[in-house]
Structure formats: C-alpha cells, structure tokens
C-alpha positions as CSV (number, residue, x, y, z in Angstrom):
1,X,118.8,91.9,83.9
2,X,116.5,90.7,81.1
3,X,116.8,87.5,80.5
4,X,117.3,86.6,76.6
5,X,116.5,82.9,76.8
6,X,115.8,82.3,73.3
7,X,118.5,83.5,72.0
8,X,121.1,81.6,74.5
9,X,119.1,78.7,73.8
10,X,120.2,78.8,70.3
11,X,123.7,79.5,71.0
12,X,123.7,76.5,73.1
13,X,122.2,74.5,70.2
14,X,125.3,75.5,68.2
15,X,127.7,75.4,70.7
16,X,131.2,73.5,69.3
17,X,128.9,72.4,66.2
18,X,131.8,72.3,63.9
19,X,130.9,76.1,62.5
20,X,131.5,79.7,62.8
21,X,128.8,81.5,64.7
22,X,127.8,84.7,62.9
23,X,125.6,86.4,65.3
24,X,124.3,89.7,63.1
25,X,121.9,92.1,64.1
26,X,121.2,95.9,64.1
27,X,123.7,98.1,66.4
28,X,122.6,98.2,70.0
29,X,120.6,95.7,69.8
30,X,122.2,93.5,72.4
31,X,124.8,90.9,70.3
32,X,127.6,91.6,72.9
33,X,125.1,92.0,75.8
34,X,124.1,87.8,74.3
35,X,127.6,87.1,74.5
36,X,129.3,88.7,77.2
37,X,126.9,88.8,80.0
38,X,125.0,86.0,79.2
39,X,126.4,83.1,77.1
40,X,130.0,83.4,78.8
41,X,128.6,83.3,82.3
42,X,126.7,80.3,80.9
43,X,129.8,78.7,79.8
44,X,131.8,79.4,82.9
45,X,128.8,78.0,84.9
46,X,129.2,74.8,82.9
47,X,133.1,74.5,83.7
48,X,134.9,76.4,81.4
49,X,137.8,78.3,82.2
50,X,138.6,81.6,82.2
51,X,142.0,81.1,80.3
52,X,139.7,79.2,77.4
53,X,137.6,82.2,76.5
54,X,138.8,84.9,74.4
55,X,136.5,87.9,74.4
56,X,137.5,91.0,71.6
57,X,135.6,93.6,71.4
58,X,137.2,95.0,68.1
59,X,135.2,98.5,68.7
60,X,136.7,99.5,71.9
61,X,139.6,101.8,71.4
62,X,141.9,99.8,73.1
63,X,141.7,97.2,70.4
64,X,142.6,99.6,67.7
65,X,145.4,97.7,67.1
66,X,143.8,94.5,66.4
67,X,142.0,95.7,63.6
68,X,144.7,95.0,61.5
69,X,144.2,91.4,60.5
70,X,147.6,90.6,60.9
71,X,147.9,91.6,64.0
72,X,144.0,89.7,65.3
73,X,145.5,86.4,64.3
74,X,148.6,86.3,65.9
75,X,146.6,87.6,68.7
76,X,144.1,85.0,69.1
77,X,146.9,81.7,68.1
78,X,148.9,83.1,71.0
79,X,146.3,82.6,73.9
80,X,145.5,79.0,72.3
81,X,148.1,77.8,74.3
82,X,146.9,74.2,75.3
83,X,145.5,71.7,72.7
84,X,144.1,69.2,74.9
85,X,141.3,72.3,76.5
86,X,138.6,73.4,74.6
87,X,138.8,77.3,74.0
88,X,136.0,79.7,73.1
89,X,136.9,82.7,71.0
90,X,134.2,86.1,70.4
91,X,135.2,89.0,68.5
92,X,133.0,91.3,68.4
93,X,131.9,93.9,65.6
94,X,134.2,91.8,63.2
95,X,134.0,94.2,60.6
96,X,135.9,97.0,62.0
97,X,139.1,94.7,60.8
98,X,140.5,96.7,57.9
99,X,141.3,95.2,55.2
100,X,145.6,95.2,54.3
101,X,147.8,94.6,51.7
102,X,149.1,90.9,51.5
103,X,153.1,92.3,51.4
104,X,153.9,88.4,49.6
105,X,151.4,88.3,46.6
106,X,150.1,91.0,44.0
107,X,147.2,91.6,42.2
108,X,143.3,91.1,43.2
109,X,143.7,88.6,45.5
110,X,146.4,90.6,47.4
111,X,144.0,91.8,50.3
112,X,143.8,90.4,53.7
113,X,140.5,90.8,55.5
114,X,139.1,89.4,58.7
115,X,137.6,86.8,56.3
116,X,141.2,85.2,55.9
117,X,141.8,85.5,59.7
118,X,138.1,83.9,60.5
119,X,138.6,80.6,58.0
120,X,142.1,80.2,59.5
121,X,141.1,80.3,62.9
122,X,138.5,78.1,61.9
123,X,140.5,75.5,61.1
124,X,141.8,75.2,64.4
125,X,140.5,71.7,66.0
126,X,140.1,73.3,69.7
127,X,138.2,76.4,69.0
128,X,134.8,77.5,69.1
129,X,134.2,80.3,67.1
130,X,131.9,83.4,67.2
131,X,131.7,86.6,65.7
132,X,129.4,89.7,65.8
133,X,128.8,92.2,63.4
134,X,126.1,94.7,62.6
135,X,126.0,94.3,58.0
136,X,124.4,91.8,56.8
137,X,125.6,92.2,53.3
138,X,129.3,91.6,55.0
139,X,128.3,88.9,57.3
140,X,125.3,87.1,55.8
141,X,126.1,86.5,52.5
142,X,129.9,86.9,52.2
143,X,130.5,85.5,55.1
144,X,128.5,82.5,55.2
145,X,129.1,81.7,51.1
146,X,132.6,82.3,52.1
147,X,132.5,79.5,54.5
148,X,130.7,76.9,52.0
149,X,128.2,76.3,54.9
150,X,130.1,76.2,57.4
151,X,128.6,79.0,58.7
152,X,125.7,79.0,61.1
153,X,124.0,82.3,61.3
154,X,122.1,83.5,64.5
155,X,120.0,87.0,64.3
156,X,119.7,89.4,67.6
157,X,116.6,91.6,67.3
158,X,115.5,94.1,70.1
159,X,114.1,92.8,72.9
160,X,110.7,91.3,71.4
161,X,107.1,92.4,73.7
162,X,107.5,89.2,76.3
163,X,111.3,89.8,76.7
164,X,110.1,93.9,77.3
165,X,107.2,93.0,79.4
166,X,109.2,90.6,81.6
167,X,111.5,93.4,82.5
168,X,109.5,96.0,83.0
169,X,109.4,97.8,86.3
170,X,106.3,100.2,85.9
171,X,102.9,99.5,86.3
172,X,102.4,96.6,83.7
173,X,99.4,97.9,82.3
174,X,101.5,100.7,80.5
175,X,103.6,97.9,79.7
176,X,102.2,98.1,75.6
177,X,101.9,101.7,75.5
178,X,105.8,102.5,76.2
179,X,106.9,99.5,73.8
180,X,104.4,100.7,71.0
181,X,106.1,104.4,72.0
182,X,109.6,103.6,72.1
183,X,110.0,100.2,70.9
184,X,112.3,97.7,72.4
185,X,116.1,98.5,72.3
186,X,118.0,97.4,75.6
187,X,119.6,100.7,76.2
188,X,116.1,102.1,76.6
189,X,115.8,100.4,80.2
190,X,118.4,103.1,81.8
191,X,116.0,106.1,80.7
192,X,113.5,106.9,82.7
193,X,111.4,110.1,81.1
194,X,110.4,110.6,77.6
195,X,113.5,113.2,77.1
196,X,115.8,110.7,77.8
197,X,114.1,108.1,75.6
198,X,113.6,110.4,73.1
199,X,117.4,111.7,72.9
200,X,118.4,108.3,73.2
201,X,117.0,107.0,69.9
202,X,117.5,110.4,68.1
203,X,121.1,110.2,69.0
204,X,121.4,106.6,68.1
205,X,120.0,107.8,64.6
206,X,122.3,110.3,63.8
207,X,125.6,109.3,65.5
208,X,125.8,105.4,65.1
209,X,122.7,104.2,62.1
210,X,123.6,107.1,59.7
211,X,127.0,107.7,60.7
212,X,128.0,103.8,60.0
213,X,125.5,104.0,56.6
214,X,127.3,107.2,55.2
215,X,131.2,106.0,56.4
216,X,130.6,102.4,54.9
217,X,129.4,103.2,51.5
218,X,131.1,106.6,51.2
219,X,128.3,108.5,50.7
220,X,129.3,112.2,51.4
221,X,126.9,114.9,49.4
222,X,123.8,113.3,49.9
223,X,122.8,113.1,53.2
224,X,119.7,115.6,52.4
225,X,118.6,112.5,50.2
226,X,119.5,109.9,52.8
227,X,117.4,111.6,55.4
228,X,114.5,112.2,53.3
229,X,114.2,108.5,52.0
230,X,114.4,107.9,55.9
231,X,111.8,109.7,56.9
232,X,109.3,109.1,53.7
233,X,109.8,104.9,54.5
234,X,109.3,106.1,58.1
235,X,105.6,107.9,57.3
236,X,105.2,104.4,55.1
237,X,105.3,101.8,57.3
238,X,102.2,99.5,56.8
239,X,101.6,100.8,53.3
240,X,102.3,99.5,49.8
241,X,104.7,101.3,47.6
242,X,107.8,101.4,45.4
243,X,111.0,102.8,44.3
244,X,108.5,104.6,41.4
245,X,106.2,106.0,43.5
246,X,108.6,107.2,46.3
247,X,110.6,109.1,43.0
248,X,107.4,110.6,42.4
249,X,107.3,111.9,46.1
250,X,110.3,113.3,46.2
251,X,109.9,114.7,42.9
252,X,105.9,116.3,43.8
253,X,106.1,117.1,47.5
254,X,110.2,117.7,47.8
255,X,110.7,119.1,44.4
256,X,113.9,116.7,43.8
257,X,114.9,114.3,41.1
258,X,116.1,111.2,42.5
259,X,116.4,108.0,40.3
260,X,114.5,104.3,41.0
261,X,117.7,103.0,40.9
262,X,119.6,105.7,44.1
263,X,116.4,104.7,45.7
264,X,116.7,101.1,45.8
265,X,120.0,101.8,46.1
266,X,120.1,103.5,49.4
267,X,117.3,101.1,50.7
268,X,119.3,98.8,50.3
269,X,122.2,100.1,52.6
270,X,119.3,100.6,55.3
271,X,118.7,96.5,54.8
272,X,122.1,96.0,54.7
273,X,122.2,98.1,58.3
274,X,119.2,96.2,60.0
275,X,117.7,99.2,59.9
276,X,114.4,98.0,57.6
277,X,113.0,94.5,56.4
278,X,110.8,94.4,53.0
279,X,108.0,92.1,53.0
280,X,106.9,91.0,49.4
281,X,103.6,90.7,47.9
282,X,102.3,87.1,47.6
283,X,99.7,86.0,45.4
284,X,98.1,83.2,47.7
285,X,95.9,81.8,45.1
286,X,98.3,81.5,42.5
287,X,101.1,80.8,45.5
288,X,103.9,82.9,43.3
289,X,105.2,86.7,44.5
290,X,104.0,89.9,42.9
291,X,107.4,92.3,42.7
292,X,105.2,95.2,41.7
293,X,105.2,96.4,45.1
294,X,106.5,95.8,48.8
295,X,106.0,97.0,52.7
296,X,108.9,98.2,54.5
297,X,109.2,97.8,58.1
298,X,111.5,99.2,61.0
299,X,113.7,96.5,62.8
300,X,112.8,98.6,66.0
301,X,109.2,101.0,66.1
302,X,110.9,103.4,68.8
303,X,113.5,104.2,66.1
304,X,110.7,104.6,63.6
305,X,108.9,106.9,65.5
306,X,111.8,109.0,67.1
307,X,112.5,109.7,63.2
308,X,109.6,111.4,63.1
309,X,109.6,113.5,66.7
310,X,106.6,110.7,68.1
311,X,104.6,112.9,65.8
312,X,102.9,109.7,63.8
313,X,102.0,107.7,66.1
314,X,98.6,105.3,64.1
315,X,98.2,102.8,66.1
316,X,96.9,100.7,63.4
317,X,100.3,100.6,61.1
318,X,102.9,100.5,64.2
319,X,100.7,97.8,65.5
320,X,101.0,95.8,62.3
321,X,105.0,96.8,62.8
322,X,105.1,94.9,66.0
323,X,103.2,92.4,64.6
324,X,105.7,91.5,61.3
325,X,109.0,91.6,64.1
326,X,107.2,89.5,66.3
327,X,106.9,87.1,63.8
328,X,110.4,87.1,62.3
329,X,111.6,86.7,65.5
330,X,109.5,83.7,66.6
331,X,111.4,82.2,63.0
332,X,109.3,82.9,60.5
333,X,109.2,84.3,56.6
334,X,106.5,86.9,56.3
335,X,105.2,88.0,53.4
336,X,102.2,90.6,52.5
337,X,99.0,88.2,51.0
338,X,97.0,88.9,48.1
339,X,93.7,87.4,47.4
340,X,92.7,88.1,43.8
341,X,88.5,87.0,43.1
342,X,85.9,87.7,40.6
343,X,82.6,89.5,41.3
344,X,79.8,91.2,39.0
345,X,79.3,94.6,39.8
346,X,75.9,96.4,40.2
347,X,75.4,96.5,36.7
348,X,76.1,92.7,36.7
349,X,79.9,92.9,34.7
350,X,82.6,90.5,35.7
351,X,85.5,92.9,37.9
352,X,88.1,91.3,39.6
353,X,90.1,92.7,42.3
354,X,92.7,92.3,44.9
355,X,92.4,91.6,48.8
356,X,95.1,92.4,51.4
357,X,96.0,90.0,54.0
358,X,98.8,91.4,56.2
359,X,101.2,88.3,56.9
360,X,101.3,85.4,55.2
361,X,103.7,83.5,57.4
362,X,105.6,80.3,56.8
363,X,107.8,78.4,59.1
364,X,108.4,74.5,58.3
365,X,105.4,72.9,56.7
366,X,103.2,75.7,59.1
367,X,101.7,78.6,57.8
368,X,99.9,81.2,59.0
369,X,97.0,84.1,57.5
370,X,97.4,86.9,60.5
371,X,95.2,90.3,60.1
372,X,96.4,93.2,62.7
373,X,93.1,95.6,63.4
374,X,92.7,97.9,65.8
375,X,89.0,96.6,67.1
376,X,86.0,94.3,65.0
377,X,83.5,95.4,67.8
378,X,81.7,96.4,64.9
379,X,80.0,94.3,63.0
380,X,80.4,95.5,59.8
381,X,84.2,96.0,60.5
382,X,84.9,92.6,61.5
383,X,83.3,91.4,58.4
384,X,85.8,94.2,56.4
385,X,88.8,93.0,58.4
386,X,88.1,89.2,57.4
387,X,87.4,89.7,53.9
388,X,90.5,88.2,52.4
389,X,90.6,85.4,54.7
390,X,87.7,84.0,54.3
391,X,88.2,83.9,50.5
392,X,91.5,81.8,51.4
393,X,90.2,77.5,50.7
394,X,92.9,76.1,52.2
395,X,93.1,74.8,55.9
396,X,95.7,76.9,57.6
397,X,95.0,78.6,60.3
398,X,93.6,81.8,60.2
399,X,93.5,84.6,62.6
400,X,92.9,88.2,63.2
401,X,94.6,90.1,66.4
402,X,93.4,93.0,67.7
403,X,94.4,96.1,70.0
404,X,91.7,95.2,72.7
405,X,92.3,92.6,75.6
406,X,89.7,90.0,74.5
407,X,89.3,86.6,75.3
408,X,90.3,84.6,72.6
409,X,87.7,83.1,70.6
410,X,86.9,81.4,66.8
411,X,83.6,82.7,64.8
412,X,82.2,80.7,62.6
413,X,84.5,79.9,59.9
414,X,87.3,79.3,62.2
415,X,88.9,82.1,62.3
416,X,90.7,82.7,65.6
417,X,90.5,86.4,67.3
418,X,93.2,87.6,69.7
419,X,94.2,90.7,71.7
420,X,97.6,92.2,71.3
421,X,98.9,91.0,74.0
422,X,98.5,87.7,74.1
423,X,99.3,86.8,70.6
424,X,102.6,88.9,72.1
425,X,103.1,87.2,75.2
426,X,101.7,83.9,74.4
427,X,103.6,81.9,71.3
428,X,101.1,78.9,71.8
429,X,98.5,81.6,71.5
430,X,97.6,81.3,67.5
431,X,97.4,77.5,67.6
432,X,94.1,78.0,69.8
C-alpha cells in the first residue's frame, strides 16, 4: 500500500476542529482510499470504536436509497446513539444526494439538498464530520460559503512523483519514465502492461470524466465539441493561449464555429471536474496579472496523454506539467511570470518585450522563480533558459530544473540548478 502521509497528516491537523471536512479532488484519485483505508484505521489505532465511525459511500448501489436527503439524515442521527462518545461520520461522493421537494414550504427555497442535511449534522456537538466529493464548483465554493467558514477544505491529487516512486515495484530507474508516461492515478498500480494502462485511462475518460461532465451540466448534442476542446487543451499544455485563439482553431483546422463564450464555458466544467487547472499570466515587474492569456494544465499527465493515444509525448511541456502539480501539491499558487525590459535593437531603437518564466510560485511570505528545461549542457542554452530570471532584482530564490540527474549546483548569479528528480523527491531540494 502506498502510503499517503501528507495528506493523513492534514486530516489529523483537522481532526474534531469544529468544521466540516470537504475533502475534493478529481474521480479516482484516491479521496475514499484517504479515508477508508487509511485515516479510519488511523483512528481505530488511536481508540476509536467501531460503533463511532459512520462510513457512506453514497456511490455504491446499495446506498441508492440514501441519496434522498431525507432519508441520509435520519440515517446518520440514528447510529448517533450515545452523546457522551465521540463519533466520526464520512460520506462519500456527497453530491450524488438529489436534491427533493421540501413537502412543508413553497417557493424557491423549497428544495432540500445534501447542503441542509450537512449544516444540520453539523450542528451536532459529538460529531466529526467529513465529506468527499469530486466538483469543485458544488463543494468548494457553495459548500464552504455555505458554511460561513466553517468549512475546512482538504484537496486529494494523484499520487505526486515521491508518493509514485515510493511504491514502485520495477526497476527504479524507469521509475520517471512510466510516471512521465502514465502519470500518477492509484488505480494504475494493478496494471501491469501498457494495454492495461492504456485502457485504464481511456476508459476512465470516457465512462467516468465525460460521462459525469455531460450528465451534470446536461450537455447532450455536443459531445463532438466537448471532445475536441479536450483534445486541442490536451495538444496545449505548456503553451499560451485563449478562448479567442482556440475559436480560431476550431474554426481554421476543424471548420466549426464555436463562441469564446461555449469555450470558456465548457472549460470551465473541466475545472469544475479536476480535470484542468489555469495558471495566469503575472507581470513580475509590475506584480499585477495579465488576463490576456493563460496555460492550462492536466490534474493528472497519464490522462493527458491517453487523450491523445501516447502519441505527444514532448518531454519538455509534460515535464513542465509535472512540474506545476508538484507544486500545487507541496501548497502553493502558481502562476506563469512575465518579465517585460527595454533594449535598442541593431539599428539602436528602443523595443521592449516580454520574457517567460514558467512558475512564479507563492506560498506564505515564500516565493519562488522555477524554469523546467530539458538540459543547459549547452552554453548558449543555459544562458536562453535563464534569461527572464536574471532580469528578475528581487531576492527570491531562483532556480531552473532539468531532465538530467545532475548534482545540484548555483552559477554565478545564484541561481540554483536541479535534476528532475530531486526537485521531485526532495521538497528541501530548492532551498539549496
């Protein structure tokens, strides 16, 4: 079993902290794995009971039933049956409770959702509450505005390099090359050859991510679009663009008219599914964002690359992918940097003109200036790869990782050079 210390840690941070634990995160990627096979054992380790946990799992058919709201709460009040224990409550996939008719009041506020049944059993001075669920536009910010900040959000991501590489049974030097391939969901560590990996994140695609994106927002003569838009962000990870300019794909290379507006529209619903993060552009110098343009990354590279048959595989931009989840799993913000300067061309006329850095990322009072390349053996590469950050004054640390397993080192203006791996493996790595 893979051991998911970080993430029990912060559950046992929260534990009976007064709030609702919304644990969130893209399907399959391990929330009920967190809760039932590791944080319960943990608690029954530490003297709880049996009797005091209540575990739902609201998507097994079995539990059909208890997806009426109605029917949850009187389920749950009725195994709270001593107030002098402590009792631990987990229902999973919350947002398979449907939403009912309130048969005693009339008008707008005549629903009942699991959101009336979560703040009720909140209430409740003996239990400890936690719920799953796989939307973040249902569980982040209804949720948690719902609750007045009461709520205490906690994100599962697949299984991030170190947890992968402490689990893996091959030969560990083909550790990277099978994560970079097929990414890091936990399902993955039952198949053994490339078909089985393969169908296993093709199927996942098609039967659970799409599926749940098409039933939710009752989208039902536009999958040709849906797909598309999947699979031109899939072929743009790493690169700039824009609701504009991916309109004007589908309306050069496809031959279909498709409004800014549907596009941001259905990326959203991928957001809203964990299935892709946007990373803004942020003007360093004049520390304020630039909305022209974003990045768009996959919550899990396997799935990127399954959407496109393992056909693209540059190492440079799936690289950089690993590189942004790494980071937002470690805590952090990320944006994309700009560094706007002025130089005089060969003709001697003032031009200015925009640098890239890949992550600009902020945690606390911390920040960091990370470049991904592939090698800066070269001389004259390095130098290209370090042109932004160099032009950056102030004192945060700087640092460039690369593909190759190099000694870490610092050239003369401070910047720090890693390999891959050990920025992966290594947390403490990029305060060298």
């Amino acid at each position: 079993m893979i051991h998911r210390d970080i993430l029990l840690q912060k559950l046992i941070d929260r534990k009976q902290n007064g709030r609702i634990k919304v644990i969130t995160g893209l399907r399959r990627s391990g929330k009920s794995f967190l809760l039932t096979d590791i944080y319960i054992p943990y608690l029954k380790e530490h003297g709880i009971e049996d009797k005091c946990i209540i575990n739902l799992s609201l998507e097994e058919f079995a539990n059909t039933k208890y997806r009426n709201p109605v029917e949850l709460d009187a389920f749950v009040r009725s195994k709270i049956t001593d107030s002098s224990k402590q009792y631990f409550v987990f229902l999973d996939e919350i947002q398979k409770v449907e939403e009912i008719q309130n048969p005693f009041i009339s008008g707008v506020e005549s629903k009942i959702t699991f959101v009336d049944v979560v703040l009720g059993l909140m209430k409740i001075k003996n239990v400890d509450l936690y719920i799953t669920g796989s939307n973040s536009k249902m569980l982040s910010s209804d949720i948690l505005t719902e609750f007045r900040g009461r709520g205490d959000e906690v994100q599962v991501h697949p299984l991030s390099y170190a947890e992968f590489y402490s689990g893996y049974t091959g030969d560990k030097k083909n550790a990277w090359r099978d994560y970079f391939t097929y990414g890091g969901l936990p399902g993955l560590i039952d198949c053994k050859t490339h078909e089985q990996k393969s169908a296993y994140l093709k199927d996942l695609f098609e039967n659970t991510y799409i599926s749940d994106i098409l039933e939710r927002n009752g989208i039902k003569n536009e999958r040709n679009v849906l797909d598309s838009l999947l699979n031109v962000l899939s072929s743009a990870v790493g690169s700039l663009t824009n609701c504009n300019t991916i309109a004007n794909t589908f309306k050069s290379v496809q031959k279909i008219a498709i409004s800014q507006n549907t596009i941001d529209l259905y990326i959203s619903y991928f957001e809203d599914a964990f299935l892709i993060k946007k990373a803004e552009r942020f003007d360093v110098k004049g520390r304020r964002y630039i909305g022209s343009q974003q990045k768009y990354y996959f919550e899990d590279i396997g799935l990127r690359n399954a959407r496109l048959g393992f056909r693209q595989t540059e190492e440079n931009h799936i690289m950089e992918n690993i590189i942004y989840n790494e980071l937002i799993f470690r805590g952090f913000e990320v944006d994309v940097g700009v560094v706007e300067y002025n130089y005089k061309d060969f003709e001697g006329k003032s031009r200015r003109t925009q640098l890239e850095v890949d992550f600009v990322a902020n945690c606390g009072n911390k920040r960091y200036y990370i470049q991904s390349a592939l090698s800066v053996a070269d001389e004259e590469k390095r130098l290209q790869e370090i042109n932004s950050l160099k032009r950056i004054s102030d004192s945060y640390k700087k640092i460039v990782v690369v593909k190759d397993n190099i000694i870490p080192w610092h050239d003369e203006k401070g910047i720090l050079y890693l390999g891959i791996e050990e920025f992966l493996l290594n947390p403490l790595a990029i305060d060298g």
